[in-house]
Structure formats: structure tokens, C-alpha cells
C-alpha positions as CSV (number, residue, x, y, z in Angstrom):
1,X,84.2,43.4,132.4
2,X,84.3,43.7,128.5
3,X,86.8,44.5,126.5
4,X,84.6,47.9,126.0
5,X,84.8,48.8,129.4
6,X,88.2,47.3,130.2
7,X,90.5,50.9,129.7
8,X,88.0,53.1,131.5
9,X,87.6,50.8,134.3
10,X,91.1,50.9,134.7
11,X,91.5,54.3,134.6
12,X,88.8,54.6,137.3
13,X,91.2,52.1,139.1
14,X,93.7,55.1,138.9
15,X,91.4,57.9,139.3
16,X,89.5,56.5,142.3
17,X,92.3,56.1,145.3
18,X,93.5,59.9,144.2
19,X,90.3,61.0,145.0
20,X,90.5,58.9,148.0
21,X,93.6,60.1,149.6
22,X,92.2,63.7,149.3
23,X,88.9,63.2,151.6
24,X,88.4,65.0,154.6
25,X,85.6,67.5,153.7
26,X,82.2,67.2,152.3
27,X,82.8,67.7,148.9
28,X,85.7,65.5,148.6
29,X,83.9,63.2,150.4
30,X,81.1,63.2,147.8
31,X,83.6,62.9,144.9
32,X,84.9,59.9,145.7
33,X,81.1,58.6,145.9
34,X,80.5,59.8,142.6
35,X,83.9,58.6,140.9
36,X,82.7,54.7,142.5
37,X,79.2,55.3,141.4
38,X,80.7,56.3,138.0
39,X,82.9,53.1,138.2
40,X,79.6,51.1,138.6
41,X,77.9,52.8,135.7
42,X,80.7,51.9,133.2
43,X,80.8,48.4,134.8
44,X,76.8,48.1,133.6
45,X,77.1,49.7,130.1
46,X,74.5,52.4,131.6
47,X,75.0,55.1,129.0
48,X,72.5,57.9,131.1
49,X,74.3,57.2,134.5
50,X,77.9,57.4,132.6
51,X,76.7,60.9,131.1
52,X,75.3,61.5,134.5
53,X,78.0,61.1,137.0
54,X,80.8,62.7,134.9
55,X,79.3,65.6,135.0
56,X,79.1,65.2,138.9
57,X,82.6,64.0,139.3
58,X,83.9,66.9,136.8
59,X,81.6,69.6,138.6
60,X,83.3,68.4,142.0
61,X,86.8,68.0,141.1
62,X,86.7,71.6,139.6
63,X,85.1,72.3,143.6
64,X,87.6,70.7,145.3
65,X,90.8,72.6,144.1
66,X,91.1,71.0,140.2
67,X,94.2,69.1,141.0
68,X,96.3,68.6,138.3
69,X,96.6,65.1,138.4
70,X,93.2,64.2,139.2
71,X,92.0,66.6,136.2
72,X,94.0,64.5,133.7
73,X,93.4,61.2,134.9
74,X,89.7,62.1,134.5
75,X,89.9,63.8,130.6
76,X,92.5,60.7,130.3
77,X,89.4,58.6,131.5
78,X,87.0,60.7,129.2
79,X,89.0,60.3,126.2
80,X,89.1,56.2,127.0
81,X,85.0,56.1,127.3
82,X,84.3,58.4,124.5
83,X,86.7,56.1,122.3
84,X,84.6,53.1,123.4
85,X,81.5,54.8,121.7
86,X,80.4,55.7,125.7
87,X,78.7,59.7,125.4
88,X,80.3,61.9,128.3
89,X,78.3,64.8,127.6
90,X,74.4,65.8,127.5
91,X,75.6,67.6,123.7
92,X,77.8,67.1,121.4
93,X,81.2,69.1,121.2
94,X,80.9,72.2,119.1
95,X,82.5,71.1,116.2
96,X,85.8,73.6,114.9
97,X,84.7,75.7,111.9
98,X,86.8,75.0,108.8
């Protein structure tokens, strides 16, 4: 671990047994995969499997019921890799128009 990686591993830390507590049905079940295989890609500084599996995890929180907590632990974990130069998303933000 780096001091890079350090916040959004931990945030995965917090993420990850949320997720866990909820399985019990396919798509939960294949959440929590994604959120570890997630924590694995930040672990390795592998930028396309990062991009990758947040767009999984998001996709499958929003089909398992978008809990509240579980949505803001994951922008809160967003937030944290995108502010250690980590890209989240396949595009850029649209941008606001001043």
C-alpha cells in the first residue's frame, strides 16, 4: 500500500463489509465480488481495471436498491481515487459552462 492508494483502500475497507452484510441474492452477491475485485485493482495501481469495476460496482449498487449509505461511501470512495490522480470514468465529466 502507497500513500496513493492508502484513503481509497480504506474506504473500500468501509465500503466492502456493507456490501457484505446485504448478500443473499445474485446481484448482491456479485457486488461484493466486484467491490473486492475493485479493492485489488487499486491495490495494483491498474488504472483500466479501477475504471472498469467502478462502473460495475456503481451499475450494481444502483440494482440492488441504491442504499443510501453504500451510495455515499462509494462517491466518498470516488472522490478519494479521483483526488489520487486514479480516472473513474471511461470520459471526462462534462465540464459547467461559465
Amino acid at each position: 500500500m502507497s500513500e496513493r492508494t492508502a484513503p481509497s483502500l480504506a474506504k473500500l475497507d468501509e465500503l466492502i463489509p456493507r456490501l457484505d452484510a446485504a448478500r443473499g441474492t445474485p446481484d448482491a452477491d456479485r457486488l461484493v465480488d466486484e467491490a473486492q475485485a475493485l479493492r485489488r485493482a487499486v491495490a495494483a495501481f491498474h488504472m483500466e481495471a479501477i475504471r472498469f469495476r467502478m462502473h460495475a460496482v456503481d451499475r450494481l449498487i444502483n440494482a440492488t436498491g441504491d442504499d443510501v449509505m453504500s451510495r455515499r461511501l462509494f462517491e466518498e470512495l470516488r472522490t478519494t481515487l479521483e483526488a489520487a490522480g486514479f480516472h473513474t470514468r471511461s470520459h471526462a465529466a462534462p465540464t459547467k459552462a461559465e
